[in-house]
Biopython code that builds the backbone (N, CA, C, O; Angstrom):
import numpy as np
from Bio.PDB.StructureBuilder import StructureBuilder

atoms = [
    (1, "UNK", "N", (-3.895, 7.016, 6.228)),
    (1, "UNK", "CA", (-2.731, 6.722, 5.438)),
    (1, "UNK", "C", (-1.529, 7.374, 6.124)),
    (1, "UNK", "O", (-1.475, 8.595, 6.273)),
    (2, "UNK", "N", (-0.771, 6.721, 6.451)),
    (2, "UNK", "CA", (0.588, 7.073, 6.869)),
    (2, "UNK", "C", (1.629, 8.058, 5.930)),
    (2, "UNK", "O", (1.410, 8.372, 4.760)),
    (3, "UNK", "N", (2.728, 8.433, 6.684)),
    (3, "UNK", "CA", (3.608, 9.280, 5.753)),
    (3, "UNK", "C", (4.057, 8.302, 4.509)),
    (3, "UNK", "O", (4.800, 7.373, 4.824)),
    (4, "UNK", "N", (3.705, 8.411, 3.226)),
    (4, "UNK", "CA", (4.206, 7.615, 2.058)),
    (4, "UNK", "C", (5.160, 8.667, 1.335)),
    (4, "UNK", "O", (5.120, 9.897, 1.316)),
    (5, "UNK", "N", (6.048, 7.737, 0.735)),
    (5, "UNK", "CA", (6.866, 8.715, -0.826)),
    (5, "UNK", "C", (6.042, 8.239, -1.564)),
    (5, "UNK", "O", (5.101, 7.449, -1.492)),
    (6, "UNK", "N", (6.664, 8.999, -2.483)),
    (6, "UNK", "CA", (5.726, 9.520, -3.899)),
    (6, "UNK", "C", (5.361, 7.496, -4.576)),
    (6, "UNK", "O", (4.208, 7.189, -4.878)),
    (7, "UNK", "N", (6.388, 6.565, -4.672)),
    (7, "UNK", "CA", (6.316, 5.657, -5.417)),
    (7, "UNK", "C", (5.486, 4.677, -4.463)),
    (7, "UNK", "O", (4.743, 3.879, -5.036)),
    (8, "UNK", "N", (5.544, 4.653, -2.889)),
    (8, "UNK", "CA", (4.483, 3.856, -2.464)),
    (8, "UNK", "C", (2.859, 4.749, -2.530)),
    (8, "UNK", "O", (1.771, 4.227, -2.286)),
    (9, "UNK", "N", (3.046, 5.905, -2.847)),
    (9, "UNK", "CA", (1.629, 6.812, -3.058)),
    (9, "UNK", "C", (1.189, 6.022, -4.237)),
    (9, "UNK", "O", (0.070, 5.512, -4.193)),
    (10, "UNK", "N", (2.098, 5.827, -5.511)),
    (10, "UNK", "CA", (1.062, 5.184, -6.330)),
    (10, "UNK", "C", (0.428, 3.735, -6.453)),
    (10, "UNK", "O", (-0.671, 3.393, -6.889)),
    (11, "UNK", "N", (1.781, 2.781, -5.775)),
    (11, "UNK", "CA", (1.267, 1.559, -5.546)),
    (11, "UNK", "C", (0.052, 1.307, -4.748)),
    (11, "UNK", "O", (-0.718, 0.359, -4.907)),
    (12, "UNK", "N", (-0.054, 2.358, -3.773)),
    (12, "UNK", "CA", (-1.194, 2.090, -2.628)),
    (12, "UNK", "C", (-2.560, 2.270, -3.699)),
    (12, "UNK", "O", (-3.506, 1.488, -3.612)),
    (13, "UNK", "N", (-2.536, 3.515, -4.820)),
    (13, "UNK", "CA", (-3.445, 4.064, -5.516)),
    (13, "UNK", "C", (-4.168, 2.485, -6.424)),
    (13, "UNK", "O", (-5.311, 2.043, -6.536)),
    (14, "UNK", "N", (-2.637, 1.972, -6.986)),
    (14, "UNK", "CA", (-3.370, 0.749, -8.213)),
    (14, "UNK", "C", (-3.969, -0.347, -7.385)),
    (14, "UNK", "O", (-4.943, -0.959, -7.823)),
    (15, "UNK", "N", (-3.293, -0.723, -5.861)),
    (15, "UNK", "CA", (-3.913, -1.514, -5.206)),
    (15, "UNK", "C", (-5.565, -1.351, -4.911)),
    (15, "UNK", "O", (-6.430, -2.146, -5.278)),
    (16, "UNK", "N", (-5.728, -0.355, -4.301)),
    (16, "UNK", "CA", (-7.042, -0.039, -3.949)),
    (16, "UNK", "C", (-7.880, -0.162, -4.908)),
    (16, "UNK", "O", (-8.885, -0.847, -4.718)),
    (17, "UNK", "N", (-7.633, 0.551, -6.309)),
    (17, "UNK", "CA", (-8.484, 0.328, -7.851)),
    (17, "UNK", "C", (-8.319, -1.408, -8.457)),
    (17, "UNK", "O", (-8.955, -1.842, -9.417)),
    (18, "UNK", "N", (-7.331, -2.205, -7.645)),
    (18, "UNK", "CA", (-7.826, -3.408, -8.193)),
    (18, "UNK", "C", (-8.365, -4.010, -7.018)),
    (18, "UNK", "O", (-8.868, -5.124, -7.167)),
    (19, "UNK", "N", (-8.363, -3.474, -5.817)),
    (19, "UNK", "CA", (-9.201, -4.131, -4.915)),
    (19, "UNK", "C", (-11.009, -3.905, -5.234)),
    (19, "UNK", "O", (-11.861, -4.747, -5.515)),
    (20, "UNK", "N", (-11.093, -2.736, -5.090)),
    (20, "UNK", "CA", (-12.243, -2.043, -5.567)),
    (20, "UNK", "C", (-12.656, -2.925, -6.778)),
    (20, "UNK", "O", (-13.632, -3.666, -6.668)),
    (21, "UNK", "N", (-11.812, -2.855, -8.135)),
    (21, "UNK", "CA", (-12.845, -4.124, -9.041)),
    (21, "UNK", "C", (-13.064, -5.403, -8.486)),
    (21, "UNK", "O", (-14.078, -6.067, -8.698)),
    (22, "UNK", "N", (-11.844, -5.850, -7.570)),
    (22, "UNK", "CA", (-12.760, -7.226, -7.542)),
    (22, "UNK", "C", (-14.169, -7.206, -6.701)),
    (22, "UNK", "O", (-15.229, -7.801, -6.896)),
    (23, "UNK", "N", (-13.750, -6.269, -5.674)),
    (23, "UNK", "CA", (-15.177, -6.287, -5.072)),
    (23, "UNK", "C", (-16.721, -6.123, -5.626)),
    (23, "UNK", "O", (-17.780, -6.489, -5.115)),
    (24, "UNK", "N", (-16.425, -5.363, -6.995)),
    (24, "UNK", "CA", (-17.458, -5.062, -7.472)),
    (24, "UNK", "C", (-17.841, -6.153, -8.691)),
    (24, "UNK", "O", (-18.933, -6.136, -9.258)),
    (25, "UNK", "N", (-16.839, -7.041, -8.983)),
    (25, "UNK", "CA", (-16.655, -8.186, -9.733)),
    (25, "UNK", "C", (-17.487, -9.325, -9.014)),
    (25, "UNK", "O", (-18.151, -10.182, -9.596)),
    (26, "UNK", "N", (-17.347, -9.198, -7.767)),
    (26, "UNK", "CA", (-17.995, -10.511, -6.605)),
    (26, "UNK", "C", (-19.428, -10.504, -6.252)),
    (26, "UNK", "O", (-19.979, -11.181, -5.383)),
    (27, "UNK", "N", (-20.182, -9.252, -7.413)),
    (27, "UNK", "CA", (-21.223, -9.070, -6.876)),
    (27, "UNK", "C", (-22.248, -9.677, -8.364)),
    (27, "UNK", "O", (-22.032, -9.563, -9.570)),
    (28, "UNK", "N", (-23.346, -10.308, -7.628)),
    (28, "UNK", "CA", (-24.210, -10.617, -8.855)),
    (28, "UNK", "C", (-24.946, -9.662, -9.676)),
    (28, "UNK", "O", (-25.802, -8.893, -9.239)),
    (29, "UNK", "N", (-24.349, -9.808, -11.582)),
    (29, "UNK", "CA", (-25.108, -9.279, -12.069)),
    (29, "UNK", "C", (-25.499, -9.894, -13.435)),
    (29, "UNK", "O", (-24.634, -10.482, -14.084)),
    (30, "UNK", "N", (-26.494, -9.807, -13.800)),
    (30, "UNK", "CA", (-27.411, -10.502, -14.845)),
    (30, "UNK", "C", (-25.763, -9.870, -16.343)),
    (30, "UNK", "O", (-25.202, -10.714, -17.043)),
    (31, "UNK", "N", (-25.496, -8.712, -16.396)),
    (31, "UNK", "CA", (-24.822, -7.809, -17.447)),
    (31, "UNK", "C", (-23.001, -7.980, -16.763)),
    (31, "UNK", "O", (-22.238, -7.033, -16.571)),
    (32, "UNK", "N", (-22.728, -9.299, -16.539)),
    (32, "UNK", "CA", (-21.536, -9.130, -16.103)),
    (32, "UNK", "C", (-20.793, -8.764, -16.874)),
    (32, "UNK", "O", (-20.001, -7.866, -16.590)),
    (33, "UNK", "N", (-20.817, -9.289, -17.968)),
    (33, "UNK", "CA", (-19.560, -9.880, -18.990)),
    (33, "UNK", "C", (-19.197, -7.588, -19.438)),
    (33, "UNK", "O", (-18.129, -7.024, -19.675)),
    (34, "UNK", "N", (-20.865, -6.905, -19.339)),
    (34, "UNK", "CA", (-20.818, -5.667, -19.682)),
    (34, "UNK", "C", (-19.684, -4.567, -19.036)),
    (34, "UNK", "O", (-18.876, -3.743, -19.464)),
    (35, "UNK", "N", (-20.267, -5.222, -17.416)),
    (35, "UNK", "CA", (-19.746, -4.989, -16.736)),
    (35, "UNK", "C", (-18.138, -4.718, -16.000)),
    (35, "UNK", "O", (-17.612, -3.741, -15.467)),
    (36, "UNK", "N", (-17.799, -5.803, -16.223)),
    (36, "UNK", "CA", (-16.120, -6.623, -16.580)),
    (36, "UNK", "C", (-15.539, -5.573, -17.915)),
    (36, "UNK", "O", (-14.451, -5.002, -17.834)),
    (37, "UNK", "N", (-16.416, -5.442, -19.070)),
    (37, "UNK", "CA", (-15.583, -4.995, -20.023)),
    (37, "UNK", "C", (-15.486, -3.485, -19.593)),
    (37, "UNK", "O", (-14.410, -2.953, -19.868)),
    (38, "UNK", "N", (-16.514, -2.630, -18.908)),
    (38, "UNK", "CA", (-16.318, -0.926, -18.806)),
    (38, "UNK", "C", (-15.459, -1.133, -17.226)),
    (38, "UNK", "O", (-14.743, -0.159, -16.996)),
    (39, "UNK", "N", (-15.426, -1.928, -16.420)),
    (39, "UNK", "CA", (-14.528, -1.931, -15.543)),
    (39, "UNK", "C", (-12.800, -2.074, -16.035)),
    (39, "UNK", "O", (-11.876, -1.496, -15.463)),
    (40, "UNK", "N", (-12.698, -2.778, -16.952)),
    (40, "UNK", "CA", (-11.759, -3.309, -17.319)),
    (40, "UNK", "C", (-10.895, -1.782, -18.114)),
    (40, "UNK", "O", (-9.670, -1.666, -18.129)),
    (41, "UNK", "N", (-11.725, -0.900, -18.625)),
    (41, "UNK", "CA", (-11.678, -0.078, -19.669)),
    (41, "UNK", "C", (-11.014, 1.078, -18.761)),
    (41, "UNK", "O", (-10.154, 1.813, -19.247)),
    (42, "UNK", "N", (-11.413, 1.203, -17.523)),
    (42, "UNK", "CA", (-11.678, 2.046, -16.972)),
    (42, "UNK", "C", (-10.367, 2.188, -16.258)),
    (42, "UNK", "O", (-9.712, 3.227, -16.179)),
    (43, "UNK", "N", (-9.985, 0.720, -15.615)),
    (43, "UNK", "CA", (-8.735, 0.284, -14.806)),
    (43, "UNK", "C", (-7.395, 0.686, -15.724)),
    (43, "UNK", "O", (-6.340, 1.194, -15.346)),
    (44, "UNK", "N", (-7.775, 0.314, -16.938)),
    (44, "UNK", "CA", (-6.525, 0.761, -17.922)),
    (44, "UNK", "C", (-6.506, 2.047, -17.934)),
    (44, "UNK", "O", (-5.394, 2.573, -17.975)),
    (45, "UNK", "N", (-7.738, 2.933, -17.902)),
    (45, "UNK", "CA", (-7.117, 4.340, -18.817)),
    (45, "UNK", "C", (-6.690, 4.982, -17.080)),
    (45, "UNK", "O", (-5.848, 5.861, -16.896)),
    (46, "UNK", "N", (-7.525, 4.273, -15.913)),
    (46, "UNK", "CA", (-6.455, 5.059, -15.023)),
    (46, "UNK", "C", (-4.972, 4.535, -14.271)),
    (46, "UNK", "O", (-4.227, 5.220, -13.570)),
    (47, "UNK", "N", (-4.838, 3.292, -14.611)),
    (47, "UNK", "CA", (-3.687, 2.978, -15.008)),
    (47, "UNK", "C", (-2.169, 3.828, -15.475)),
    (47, "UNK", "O", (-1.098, 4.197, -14.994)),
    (48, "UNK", "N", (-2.978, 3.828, -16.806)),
    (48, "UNK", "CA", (-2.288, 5.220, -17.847)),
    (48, "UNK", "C", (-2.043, 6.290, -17.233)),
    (48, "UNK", "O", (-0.984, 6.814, -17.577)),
    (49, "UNK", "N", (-2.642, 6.837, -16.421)),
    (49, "UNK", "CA", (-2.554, 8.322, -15.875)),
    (49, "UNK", "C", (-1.932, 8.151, -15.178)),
    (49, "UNK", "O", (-1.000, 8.945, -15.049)),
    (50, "UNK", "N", (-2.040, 7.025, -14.291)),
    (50, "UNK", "CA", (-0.913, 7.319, -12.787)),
    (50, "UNK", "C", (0.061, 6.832, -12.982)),
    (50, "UNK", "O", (0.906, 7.006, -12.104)),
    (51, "UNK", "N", (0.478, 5.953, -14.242)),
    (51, "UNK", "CA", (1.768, 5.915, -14.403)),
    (51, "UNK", "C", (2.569, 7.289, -15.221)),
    (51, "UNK", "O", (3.784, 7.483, -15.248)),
    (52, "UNK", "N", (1.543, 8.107, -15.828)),
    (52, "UNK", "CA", (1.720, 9.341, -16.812)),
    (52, "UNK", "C", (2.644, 10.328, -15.283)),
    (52, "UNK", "O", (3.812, 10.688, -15.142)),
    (53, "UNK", "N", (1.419, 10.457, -14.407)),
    (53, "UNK", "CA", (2.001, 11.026, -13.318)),
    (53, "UNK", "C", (3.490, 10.737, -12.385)),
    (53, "UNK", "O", (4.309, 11.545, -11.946)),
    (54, "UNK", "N", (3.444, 9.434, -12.315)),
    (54, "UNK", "CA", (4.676, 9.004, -11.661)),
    (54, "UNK", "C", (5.817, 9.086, -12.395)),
    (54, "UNK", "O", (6.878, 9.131, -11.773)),
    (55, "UNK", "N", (5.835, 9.124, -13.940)),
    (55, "UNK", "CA", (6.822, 8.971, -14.770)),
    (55, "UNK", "C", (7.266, 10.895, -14.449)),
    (55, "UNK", "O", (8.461, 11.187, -14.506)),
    (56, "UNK", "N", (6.465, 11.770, -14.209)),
    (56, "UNK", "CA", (6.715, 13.179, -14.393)),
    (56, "UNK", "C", (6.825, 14.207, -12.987)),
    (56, "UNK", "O", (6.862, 15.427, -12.825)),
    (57, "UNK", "N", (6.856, 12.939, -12.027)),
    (57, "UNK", "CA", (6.715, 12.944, -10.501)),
    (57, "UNK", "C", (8.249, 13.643, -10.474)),
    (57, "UNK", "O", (9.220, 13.199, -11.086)),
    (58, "UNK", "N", (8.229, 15.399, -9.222)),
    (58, "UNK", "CA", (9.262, 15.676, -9.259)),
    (58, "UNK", "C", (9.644, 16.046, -7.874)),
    (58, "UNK", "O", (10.728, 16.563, -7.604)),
    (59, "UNK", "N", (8.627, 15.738, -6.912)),
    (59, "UNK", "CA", (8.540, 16.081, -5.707)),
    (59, "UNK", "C", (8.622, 14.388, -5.280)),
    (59, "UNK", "O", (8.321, 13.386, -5.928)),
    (60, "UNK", "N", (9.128, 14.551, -3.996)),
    (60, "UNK", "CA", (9.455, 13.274, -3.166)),
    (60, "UNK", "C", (8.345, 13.378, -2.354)),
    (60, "UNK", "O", (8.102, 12.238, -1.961)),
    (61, "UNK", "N", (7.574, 14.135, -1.915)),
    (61, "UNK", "CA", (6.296, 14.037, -0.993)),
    (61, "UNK", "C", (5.262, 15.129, -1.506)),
    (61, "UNK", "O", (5.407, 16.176, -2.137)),
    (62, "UNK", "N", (4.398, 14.609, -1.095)),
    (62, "UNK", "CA", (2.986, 15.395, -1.473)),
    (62, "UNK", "C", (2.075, 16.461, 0.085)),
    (62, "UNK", "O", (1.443, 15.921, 0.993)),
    (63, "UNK", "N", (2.312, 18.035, -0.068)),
    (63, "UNK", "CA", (1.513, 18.144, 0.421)),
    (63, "UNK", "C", (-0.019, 18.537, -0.015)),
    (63, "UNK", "O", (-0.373, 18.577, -1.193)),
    (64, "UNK", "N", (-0.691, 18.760, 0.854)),
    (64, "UNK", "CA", (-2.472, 18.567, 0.602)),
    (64, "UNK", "C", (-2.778, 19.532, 1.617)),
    (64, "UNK", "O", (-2.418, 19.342, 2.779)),
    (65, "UNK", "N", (-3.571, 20.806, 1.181)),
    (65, "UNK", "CA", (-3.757, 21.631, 2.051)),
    (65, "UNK", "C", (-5.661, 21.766, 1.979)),
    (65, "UNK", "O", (-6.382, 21.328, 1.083)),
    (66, "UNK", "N", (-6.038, 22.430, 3.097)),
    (66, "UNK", "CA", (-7.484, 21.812, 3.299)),
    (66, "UNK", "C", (-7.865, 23.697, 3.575)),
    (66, "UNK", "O", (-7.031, 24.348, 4.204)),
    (67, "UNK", "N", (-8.628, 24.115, 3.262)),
    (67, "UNK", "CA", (-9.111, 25.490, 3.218)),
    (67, "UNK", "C", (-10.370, 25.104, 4.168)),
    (67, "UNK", "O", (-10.855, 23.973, 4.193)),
    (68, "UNK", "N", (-10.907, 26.367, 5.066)),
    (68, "UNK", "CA", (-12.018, 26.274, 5.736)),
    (68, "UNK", "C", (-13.085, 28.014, 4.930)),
    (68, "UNK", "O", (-12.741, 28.874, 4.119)),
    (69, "UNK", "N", (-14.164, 27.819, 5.584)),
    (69, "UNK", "CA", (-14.817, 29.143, 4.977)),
    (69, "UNK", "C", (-14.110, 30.305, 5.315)),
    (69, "UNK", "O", (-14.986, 31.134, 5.560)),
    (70, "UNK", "N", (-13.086, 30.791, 5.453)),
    (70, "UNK", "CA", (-12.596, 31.967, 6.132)),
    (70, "UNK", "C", (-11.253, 31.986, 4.796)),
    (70, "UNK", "O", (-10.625, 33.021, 4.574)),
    (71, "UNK", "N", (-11.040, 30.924, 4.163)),
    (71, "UNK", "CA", (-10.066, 30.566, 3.447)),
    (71, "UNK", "C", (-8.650, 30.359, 4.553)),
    (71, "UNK", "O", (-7.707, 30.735, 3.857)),
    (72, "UNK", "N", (-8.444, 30.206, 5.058)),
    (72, "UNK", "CA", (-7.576, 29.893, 6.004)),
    (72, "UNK", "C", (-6.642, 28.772, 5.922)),
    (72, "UNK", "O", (-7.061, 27.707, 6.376)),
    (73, "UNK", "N", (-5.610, 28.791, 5.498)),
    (73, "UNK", "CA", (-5.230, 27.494, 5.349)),
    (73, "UNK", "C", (-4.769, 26.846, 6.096)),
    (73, "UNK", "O", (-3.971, 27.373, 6.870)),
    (74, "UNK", "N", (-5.121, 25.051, 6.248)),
    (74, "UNK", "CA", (-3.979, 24.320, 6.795)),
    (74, "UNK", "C", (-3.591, 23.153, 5.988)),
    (74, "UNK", "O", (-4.223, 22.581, 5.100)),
    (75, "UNK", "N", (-2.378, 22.904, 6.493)),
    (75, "UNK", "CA", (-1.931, 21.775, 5.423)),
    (75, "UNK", "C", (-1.415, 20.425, 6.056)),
    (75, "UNK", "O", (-1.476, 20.263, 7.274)),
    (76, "UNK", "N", (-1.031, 19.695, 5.419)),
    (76, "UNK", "CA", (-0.379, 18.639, 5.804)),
    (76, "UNK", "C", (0.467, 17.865, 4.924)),
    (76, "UNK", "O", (-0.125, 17.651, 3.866)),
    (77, "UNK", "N", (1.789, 17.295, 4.961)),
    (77, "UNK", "CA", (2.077, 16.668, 3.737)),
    (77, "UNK", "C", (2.256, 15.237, 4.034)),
    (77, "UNK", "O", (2.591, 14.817, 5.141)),
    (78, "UNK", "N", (2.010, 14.476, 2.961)),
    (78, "UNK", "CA", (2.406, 13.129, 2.982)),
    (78, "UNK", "C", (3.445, 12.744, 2.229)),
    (78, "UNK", "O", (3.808, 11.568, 2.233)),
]
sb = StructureBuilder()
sb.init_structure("model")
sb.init_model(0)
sb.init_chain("A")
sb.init_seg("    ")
for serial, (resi, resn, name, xyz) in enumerate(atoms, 1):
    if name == "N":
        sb.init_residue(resn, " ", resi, " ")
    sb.init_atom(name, np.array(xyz, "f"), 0.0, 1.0, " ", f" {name:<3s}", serial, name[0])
structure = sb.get_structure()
């Protein structure tokens, strides 16, 4: 993933979660309709959150720092 701001960070996020259902939509199952409905359930409530987040978003970039066993840090931001 390339350097993103904060508002293409979340579009990239809902894309991938509706790519991800269809893929898992394209696959045969006897319990679709079950299936479809806890997928469906699922897409909304994280939906909800990442718009909860973006609405309260106060930073223009995100960094992400990665610890090794020594605790040592390094970071990187996007």
């Amino acid at each position: 993933m390339n350097q993103l701001d904060c508002k293409n960070f979340y579009d990239f996020i809902r894309k991938n979660i509706a790519d991800l259902k269809s893929e898992i939509l394209q696959t045969d199952h006897d319990d679709f309709m079950d299936i479809n409905k806890n997928l469906n359930n699922l897409e909304n409530k994280l939906k909800k959150e990442i718009n909860e987040l973006e609405k309260h978003t106060e930073q223009d970039r995100f960094i992400i720092a990665f610890y090794d066993e020594t605790n040592a840090g390094k970071s990187t931001d996007l």
